[in-house]
C-alpha positions in Angstrom: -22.7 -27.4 73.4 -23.6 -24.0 75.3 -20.7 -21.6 76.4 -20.5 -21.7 80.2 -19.2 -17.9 79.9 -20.7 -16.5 77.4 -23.8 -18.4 76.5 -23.2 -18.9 72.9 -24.4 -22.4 71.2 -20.8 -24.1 69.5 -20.5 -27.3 68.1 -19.8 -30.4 69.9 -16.6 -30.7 68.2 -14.8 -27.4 69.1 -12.4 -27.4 71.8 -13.1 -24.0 72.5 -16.0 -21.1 72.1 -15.9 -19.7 68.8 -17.7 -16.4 70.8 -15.6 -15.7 73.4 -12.7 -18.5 73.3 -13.2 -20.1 76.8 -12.6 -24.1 76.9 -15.1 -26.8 76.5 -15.8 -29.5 78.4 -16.5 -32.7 76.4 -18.5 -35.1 78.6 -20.0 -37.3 76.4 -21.6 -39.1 78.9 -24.1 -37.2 80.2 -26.2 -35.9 77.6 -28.7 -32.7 78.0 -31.8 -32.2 79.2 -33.2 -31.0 75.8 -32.5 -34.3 74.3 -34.2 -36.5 76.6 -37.6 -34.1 75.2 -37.0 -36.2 71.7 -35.9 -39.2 72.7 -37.6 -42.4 71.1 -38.6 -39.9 68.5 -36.4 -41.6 65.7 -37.8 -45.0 66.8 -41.5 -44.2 66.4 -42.8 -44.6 63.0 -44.3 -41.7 61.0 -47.9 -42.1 59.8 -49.6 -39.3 57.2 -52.9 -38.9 57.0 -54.6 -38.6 54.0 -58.4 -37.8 53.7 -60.0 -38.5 50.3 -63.1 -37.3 48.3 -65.4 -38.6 50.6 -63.9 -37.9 53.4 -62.6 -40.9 54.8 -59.1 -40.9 56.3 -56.4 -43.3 55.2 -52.8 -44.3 57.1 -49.9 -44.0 54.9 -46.3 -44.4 55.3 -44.3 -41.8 55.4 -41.2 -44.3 52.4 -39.6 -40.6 52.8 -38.8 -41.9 56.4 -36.0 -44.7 55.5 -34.3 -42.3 53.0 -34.2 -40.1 54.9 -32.4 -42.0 58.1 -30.1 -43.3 54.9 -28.8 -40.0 54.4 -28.8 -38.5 58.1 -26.3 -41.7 58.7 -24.0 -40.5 55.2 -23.9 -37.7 56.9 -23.0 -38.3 60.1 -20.4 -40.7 58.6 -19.0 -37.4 56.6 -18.5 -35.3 59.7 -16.8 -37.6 61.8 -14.5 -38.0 58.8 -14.0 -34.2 58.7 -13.1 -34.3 61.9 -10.8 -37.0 61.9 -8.7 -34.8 59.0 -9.2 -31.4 61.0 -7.6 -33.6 63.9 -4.6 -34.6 61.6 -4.0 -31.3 60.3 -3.9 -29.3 63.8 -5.9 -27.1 62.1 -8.3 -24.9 64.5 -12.0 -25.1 62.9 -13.0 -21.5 61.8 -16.1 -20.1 63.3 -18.8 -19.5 60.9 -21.6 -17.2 60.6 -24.7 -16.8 63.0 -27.7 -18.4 61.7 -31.4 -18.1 63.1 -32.0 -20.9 65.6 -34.0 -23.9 63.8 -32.7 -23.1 60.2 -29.6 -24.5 58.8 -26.6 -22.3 57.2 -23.5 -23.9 54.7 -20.6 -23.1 55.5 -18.4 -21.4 52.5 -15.7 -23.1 53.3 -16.3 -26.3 54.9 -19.9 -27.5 53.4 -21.3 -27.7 56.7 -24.3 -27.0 58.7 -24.8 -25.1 61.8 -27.6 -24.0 64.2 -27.1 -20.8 65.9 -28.8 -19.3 68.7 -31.0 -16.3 68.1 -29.7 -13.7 69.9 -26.5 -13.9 67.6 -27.8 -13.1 64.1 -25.7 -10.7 62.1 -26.3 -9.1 58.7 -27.7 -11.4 56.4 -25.5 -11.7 52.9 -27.3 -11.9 49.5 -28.0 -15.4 49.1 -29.4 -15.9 52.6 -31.9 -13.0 51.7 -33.0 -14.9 48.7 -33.2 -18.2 51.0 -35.1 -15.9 53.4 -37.8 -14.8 50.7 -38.4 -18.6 48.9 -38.6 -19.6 52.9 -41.6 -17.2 53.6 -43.3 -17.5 50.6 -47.0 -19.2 51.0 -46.5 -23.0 50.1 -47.7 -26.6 51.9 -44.2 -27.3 51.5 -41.2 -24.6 52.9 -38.3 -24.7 51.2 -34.9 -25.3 52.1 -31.7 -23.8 50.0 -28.6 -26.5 50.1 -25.7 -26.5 47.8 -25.7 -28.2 44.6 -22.4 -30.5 45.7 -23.9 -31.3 48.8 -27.1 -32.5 47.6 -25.8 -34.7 45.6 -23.1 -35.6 48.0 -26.2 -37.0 50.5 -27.8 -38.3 47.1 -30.0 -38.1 44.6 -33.4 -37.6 45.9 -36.5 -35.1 45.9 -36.2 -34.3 49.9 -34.2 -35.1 52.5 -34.0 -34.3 56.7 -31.5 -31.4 57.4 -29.7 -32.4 60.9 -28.6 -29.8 63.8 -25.0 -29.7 65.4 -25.4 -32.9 67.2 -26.4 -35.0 64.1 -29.8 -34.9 64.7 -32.9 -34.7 62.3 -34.5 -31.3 61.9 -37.9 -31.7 60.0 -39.2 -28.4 59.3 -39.5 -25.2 60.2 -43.2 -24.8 60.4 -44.5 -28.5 61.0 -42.8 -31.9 62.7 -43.9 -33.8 59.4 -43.1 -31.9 56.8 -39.5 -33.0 55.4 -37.6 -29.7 53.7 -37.4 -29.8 49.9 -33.7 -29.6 48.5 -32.9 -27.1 45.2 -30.1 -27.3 42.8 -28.0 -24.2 42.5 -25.8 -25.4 39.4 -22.3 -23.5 39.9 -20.5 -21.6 37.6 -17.9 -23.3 35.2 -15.7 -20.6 33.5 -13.7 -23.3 31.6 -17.3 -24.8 30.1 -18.5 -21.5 29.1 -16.0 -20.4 27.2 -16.0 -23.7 25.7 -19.5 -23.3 24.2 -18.6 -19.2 22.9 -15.8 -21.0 20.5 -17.7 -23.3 19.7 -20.4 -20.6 19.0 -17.7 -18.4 17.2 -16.1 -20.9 14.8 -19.5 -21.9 13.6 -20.4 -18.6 13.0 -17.5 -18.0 11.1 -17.5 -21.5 8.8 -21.3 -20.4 8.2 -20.0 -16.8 7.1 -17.3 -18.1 5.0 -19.0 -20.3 3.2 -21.4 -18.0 2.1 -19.0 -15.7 1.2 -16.9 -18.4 -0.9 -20.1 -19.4 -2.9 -20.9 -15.9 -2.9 -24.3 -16.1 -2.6 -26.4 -13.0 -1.9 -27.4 -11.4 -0.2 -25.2 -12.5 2.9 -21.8 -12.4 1.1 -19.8 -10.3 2.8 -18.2 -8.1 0.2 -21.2 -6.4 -0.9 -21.4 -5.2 2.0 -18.9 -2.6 0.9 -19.2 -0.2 -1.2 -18.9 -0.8 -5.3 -16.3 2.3 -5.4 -14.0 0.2 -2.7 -14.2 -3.3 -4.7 -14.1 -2.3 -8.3 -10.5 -2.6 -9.4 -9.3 0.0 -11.9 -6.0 -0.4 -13.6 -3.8 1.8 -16.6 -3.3 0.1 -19.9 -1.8 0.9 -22.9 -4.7 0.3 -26.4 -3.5 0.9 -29.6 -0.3 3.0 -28.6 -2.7 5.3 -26.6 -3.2 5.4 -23.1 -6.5 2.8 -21.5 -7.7 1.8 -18.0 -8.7 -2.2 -17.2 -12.1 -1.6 -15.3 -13.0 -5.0 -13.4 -16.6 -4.7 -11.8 -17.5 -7.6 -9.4 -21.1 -9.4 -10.3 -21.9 -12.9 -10.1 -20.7 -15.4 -12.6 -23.2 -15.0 -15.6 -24.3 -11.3 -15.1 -24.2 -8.6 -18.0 -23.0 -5.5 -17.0 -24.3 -2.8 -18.7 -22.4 0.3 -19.4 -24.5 3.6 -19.6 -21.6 6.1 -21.0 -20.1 3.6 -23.6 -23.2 1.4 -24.9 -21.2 -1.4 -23.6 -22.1 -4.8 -22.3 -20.3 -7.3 -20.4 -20.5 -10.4 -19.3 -19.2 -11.7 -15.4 -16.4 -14.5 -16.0 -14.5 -15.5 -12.5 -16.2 -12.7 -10.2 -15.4 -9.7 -12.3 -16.8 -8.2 -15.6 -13.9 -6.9 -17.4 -13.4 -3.4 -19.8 -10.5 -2.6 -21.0 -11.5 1.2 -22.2 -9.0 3.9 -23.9 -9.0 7.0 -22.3 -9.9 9.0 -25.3 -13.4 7.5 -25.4 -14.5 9.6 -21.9 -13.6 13.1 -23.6 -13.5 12.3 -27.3 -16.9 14.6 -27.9 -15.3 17.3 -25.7 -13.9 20.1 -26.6 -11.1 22.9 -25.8 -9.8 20.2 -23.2 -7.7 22.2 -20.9 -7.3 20.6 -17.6 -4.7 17.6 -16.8 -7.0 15.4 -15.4 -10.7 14.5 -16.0 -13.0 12.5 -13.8 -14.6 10.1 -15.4 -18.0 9.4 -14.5 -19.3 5.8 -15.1 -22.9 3.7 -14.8 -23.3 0.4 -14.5 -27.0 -1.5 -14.7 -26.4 -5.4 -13.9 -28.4 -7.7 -15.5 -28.3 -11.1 -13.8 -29.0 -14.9 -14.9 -32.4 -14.5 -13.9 -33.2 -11.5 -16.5 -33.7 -9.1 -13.5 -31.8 -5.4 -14.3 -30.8 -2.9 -11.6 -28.9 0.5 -11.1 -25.6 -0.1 -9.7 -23.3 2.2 -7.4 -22.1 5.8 -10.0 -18.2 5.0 -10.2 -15.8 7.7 -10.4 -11.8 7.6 -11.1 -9.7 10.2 -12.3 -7.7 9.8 -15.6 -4.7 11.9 -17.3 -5.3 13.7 -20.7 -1.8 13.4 -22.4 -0.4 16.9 -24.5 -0.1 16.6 -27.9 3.2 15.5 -28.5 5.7 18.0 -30.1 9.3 16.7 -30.0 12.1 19.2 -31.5 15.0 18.4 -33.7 16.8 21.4 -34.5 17.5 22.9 -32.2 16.6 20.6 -29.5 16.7 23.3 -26.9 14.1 26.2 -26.3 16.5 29.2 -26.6 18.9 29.4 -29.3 21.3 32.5 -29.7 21.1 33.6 -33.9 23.9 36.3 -34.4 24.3 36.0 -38.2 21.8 35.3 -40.5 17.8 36.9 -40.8 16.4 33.1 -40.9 17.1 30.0 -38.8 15.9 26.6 -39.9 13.5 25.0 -37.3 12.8 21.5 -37.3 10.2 19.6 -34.7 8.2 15.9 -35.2 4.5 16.0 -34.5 1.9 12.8 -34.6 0.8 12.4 -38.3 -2.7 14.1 -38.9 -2.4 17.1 -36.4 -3.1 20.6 -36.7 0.1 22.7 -36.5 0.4 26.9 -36.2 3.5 29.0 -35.6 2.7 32.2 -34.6 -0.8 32.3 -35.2 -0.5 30.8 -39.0 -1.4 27.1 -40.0 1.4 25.0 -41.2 -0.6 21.8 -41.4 0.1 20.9 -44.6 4.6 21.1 -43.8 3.8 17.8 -41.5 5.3 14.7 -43.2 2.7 11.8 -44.0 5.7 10.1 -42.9 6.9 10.8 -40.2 5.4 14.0 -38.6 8.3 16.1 -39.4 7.7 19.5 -39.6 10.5 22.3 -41.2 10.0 26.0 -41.0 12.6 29.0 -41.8 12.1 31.5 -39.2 12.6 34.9 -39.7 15.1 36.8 -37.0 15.7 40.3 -36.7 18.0 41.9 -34.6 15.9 43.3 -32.0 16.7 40.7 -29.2 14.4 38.2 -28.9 12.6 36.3 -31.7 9.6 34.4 -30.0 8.3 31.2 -32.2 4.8 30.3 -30.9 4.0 26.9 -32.2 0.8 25.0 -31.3 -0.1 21.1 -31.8 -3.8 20.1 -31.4 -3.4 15.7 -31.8 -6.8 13.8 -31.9 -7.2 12.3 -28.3 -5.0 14.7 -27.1 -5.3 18.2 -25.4 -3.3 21.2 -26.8 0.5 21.8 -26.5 1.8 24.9 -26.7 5.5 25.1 -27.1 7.6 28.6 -27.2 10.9 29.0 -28.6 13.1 32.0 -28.3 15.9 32.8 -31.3 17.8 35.5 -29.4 19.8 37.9 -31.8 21.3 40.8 -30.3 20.3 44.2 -31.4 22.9 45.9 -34.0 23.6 49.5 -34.7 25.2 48.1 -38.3 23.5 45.8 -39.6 25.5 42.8 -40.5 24.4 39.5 -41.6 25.5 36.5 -43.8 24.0 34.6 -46.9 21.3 32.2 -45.8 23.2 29.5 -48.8 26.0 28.6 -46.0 26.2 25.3 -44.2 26.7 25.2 -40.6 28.2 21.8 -41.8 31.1 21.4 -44.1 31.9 17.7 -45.7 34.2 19.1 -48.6 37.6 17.5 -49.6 39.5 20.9 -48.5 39.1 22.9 -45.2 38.1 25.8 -46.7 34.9 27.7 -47.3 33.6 30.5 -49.1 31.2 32.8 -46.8 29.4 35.8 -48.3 27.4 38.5 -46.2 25.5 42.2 -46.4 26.6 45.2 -44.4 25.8 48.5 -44.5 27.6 50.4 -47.9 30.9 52.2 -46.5 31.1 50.3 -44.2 34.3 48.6 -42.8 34.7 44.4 -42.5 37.6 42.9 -40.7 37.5 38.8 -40.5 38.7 38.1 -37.1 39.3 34.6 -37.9 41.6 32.1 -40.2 41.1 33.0 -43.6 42.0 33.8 -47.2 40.8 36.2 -50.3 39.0 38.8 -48.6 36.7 40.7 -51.2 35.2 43.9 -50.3 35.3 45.4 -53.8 31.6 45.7 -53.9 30.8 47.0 -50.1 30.4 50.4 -51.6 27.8 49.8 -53.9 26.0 47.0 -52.8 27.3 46.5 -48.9 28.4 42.7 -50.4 31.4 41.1 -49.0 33.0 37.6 -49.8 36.5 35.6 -48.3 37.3 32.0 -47.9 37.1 30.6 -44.1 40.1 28.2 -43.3 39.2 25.2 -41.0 42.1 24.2 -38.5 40.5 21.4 -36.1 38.0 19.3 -36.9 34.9 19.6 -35.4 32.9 23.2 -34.8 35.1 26.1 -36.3 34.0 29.9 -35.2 34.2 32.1 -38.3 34.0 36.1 -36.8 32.9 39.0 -39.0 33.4 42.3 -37.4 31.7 45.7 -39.2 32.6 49.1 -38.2 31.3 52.8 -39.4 31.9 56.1 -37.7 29.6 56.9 -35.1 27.7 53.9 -34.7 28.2 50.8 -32.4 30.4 48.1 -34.1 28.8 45.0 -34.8 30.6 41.1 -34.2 28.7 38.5 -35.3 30.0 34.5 -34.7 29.1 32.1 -37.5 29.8 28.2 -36.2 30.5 25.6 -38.7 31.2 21.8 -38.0 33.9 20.5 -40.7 34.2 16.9 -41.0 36.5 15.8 -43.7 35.1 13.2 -46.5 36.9 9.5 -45.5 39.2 9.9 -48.1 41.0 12.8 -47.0 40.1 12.0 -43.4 41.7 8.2 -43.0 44.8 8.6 -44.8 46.1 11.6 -42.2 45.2 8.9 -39.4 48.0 7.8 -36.9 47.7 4.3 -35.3 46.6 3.6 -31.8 49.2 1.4 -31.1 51.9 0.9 -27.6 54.2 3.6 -28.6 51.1 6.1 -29.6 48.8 5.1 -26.9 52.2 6.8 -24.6 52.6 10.0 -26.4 48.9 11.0 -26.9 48.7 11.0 -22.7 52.2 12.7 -22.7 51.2 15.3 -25.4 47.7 15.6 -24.6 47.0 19.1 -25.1 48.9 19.6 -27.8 46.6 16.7 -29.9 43.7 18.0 -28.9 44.6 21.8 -30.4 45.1 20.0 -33.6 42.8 17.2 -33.6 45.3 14.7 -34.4 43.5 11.4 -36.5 44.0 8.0 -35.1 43.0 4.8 -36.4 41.8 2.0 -33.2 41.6 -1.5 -33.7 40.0 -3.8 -31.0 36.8 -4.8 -29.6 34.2 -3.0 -28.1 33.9 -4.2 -24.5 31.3 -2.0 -22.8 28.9 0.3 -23.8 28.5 3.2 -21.4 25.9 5.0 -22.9 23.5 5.1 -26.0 22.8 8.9 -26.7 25.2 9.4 -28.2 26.7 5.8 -28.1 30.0 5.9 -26.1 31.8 2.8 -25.5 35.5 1.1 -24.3 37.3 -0.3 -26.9 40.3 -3.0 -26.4 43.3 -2.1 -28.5 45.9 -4.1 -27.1 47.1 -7.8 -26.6 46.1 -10.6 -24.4 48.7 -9.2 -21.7 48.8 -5.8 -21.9 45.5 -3.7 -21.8 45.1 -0.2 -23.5 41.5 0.8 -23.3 40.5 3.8 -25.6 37.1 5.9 -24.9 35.1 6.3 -27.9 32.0 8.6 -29.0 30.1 7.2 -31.9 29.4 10.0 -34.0 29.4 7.8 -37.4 26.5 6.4 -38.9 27.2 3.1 -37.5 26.0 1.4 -34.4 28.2 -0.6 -32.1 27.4 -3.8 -29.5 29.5 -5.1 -27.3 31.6 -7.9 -28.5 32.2 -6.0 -32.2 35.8 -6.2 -33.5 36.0 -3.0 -35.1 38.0 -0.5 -36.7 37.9 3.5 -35.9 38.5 6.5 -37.4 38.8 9.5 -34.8 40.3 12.6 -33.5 41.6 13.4 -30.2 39.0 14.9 -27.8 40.6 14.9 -24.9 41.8 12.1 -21.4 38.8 10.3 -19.3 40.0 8.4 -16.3 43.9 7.9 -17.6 42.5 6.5 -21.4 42.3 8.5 -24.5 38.9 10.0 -25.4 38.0 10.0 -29.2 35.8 11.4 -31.6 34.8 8.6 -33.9 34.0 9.3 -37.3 34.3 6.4 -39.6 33.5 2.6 -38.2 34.9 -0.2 -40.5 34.9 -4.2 -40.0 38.0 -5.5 -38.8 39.2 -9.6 -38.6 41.9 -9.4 -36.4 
């Protein structure tokens, strides 16, 4: 219907212009002049022409025709039915887009087709370009661009007649005859493509793991990595010496060859195993100084088939251990010597090793035993007394271990016979200590004593007395030596007295309710004398092992009286031991008595 106002071509069914908005007048009745031009036109029947090979002409029927009036009545039928829901909405149709006169446009949102005049093109979009260009391409037949929905919607069929607002057939662009072919644009479905990318992805990924499970090469995904990243190296302990598990991955069956220990091994579950001790990379090596070697290592694989190959160089890093020296007496690495020229030193080394102290082999003083090692060391009075000693073990790297013997510098000299214990055992608690001094010189003993004898300091600088023990435990004997004009000398001589178990036990006091009271009222006073007392219980808890000290139970069922005991007898206790204890007052720990124990006995209760 034409715009009275403005001109403008609408559609039949809008009430008002879609240009310029001025009503319409529906008068169905009297139809337009254009119209009368085409009438009869659907009633006539179609004839092609067809001219053969030798050039006669033949009538044919256009069968196109009868589809085609099929689907220009489906499709009338679906506009009046779009019309009737517009109607029952209230919705105003929205205008649509200016077309070229003659050629039919869908509508985005409605699926519908338009003719528009030519004076009211705008800017063609994308896909009316490409219409544009398949439209003007040289072709018998032009070709017409309709949704894929709608084509289908009019039915399925090669061709079909487009119609103009009024309904109306529209055969072609170029030629009265020529009906307009249709083409599918399929339309994007998000939900089906993704469907087919996971299905895509989880096959992939079966396909993948599988050949990774079965490991078969060379798509398996591991050796894709490097052999450094997947060999698995692990510390071990062969023959009391330090090893590493190497595990090499290779294919069930393989040898693996190793170049740096003539070694071969054979692939059992995935991995080719060596268990290697770390000696065997440095053995030939020598003057080993550095903590940690890398260890370089080769591998050729030889598989099932007999074909051999150079695999990745490995490298790892291992720990060379020090010779192990382990010291006795003293078990610390500076000692203070203030009376005698020689000190006993005694260390453990592995049997077989090569042992010097300052600069001199002692390899022959090693036990076959043990490793024990004892050497009298020679200390002057000058300050300090270094003792180099060096251990070279097999499989080991050199230890070097310095000890210091500190004895302070004396202006007279003064020193005591190498014969005397630091130890005393004897049934009394005293005894007899010689020594040298300079001759005219004068000796004062500073401690507990008896028959001092300096009758022959004059002539031979020799002095003798008798040391009296009063606690058992360490005693400090002091010697002091004086001459005119020169510094005096003091030298401390320190001597742990244990009585033998016969004079020890008898002097013991028991460790019973009455005693248990007065050793926590008196405390001080028993531990200045190193009162004995006798404990008889069980050992309930061991609190530690070096040395052993443990809780003991001495009393009943309903009254507890624990005692704290250090095992310094030749016995070793375990919890749950009824046991009887010789020891000497030590001191309190936590409101209990603390005891030295020096005899252990069996006890039945």
């Amino acid at each position: 219907m034409k715009c009275p106002q403005c001109g403008a071509w609408n559609q039949a069914s809008l009430p008002r212009c879609f240009r310029c908005g001025q009503p319409l007048s529906r008068n169905d009745s009297v139809s337009p002049d254009w119209r009368n031009d085409f009438a009869g036109e659907d009633s006539r029947e179609k004839i092609i022409y067809d001219v053969d090979k030798s050039e006669e002409d033949v009538n044919l029927k256009d069968e196109g025709d009868k589809l085609a009036q099929e689907m220009q009545s489906l499709r009338e039928r679906k506009l009046r039915g779009q019309e009737m829901q517009r109607d029952l909405r209230g919705m105003e149709t929205r205008p649509y887009s200016a077309k070229v006169a003659g050629r039919v446009q869908q509508s985005t949102t409605r699926r519908r087709y338009v003719v528009e005049d030519m004076d009211e093109i705008r800017q063609p979009s994308r896909r009316q370009r490409r219409a544009s260009f398949a439209e003007n391409l040289p072709q018998k037949e032009p070709v017409q661009r309709i949704d894929y929905d709608d084509y289908h919607a009019m039915g399925s069929t090669s061709s079909y007649t487009p119609l103009n607002h009024e309904g109306k057939p529209i055969h072609s662009l170029y030629s009265d005859d020529q009906p307009v072919r249709a083409i599918q644009h399929r339309q994007f479905r998000p939900m089906r493509f993704f469907r087919i990318m996971l299905i895509c992805v989880v096959a992939l990924g079966l396909t993948l793991g599988g050949l990774y499970y079965f490991k078969l090469p060379p798509f398996s995904l591991a050796e894709t990595e490097p052999l450094q990243n997947r060999v698995e190296i692990s510390t071990s302990i062969y023959d009391d010496l330090p090893a590493h598990i190497i595990r090499i991955p290779a294919e069930d069956g393989s040898e693996i060859y190793i170049k740096e220990l003539h070694t071969t091994g054979i692939a059992i579950g995935g991995y080719a195993t060596f268990e290697v001790p770390d000696y065997k990379w440095y053995e030939n090596l020598t003057d080993i100084e550095d903590a940690i070697y890398t260890v370089t290592m080769t591998p050729y694989l030889k598989t099932s088939t007999g074909q051999q190959r150079l695999m990745d160089v490995l490298h790892f890093d291992i720990e060379i251990p020090l010779s192990p020296i382990t010291l006795v007496t003293p078990d610390v690495l500076y000692v203070e010597v203030n009376s005698r020229p020689k000190y006993q030193i005694q260390f453990k080394v592995e049997r077989g090793s090569t042992v010097t102290i300052n600069g001199e082999n002692y390899s022959d003083l090693v036990s076959s035993q043990d490793g024990l090692i004892s050497y009298n060391a020679t200390v002057q009075a000058i300050g300090e007394n270094k003792i180099v000693i060096e251990c070279a073990t097999k499989y080991y790297r050199k230890n070097v271990v310095t000890m210091v013997l500190y004895r302070e510098p004396q202006d007279i000299l003064l020193e005591l016979d190498d014969s005397i214990s630091e130890r005393w055992s004897g049934d009394e608690n005293v005894m007899e200590v010689t020594g040298t001094t300079l001759n005219k010189a004068t000796i004062r003993v500073l401690s507990d004593h008896k028959d001092l004898d300096t009758s022959k300091l004059l002539s031979t600088g020799t002095f003798s007395f008798k040391a009296i023990f009063n606690r058992i435990g360490t005693n400090t004997i002091t010697i002091e030596a004086s001459y005119p004009g020169k510094k005096t000398t003091v030298v401390n001589f320190d001597v742990y007295h244990v009585p033998s178990a016969k004079n020890y036990t008898p002097k013991a006091w028991p460790m019973d309710a009455y005693n248990y009271t007065q050793y926590l009222d008196t405390l001080a006073t028993r531990v200045r004398t190193t009162t004995i007392y006798v404990c008889k219980g069980t050992i309930t808890e061991i609190l530690s092992d070096s040395p052993q000290r443990a809780l003991m139970e001495t009393g009943t069922p309903t009254t507890s009286r624990l005692v704290l005991l250090d095992n310094l007898s030749n016995d070793t206790w375990a919890v749950g031991d009824t046991l009887r204890v010789f020891g000497d007052a030590y001191g309190a720990y936590d409101g209990k008595p603390w005891l030295i124990g020096r005899y252990t006995y069996s006890y039945k209760p």
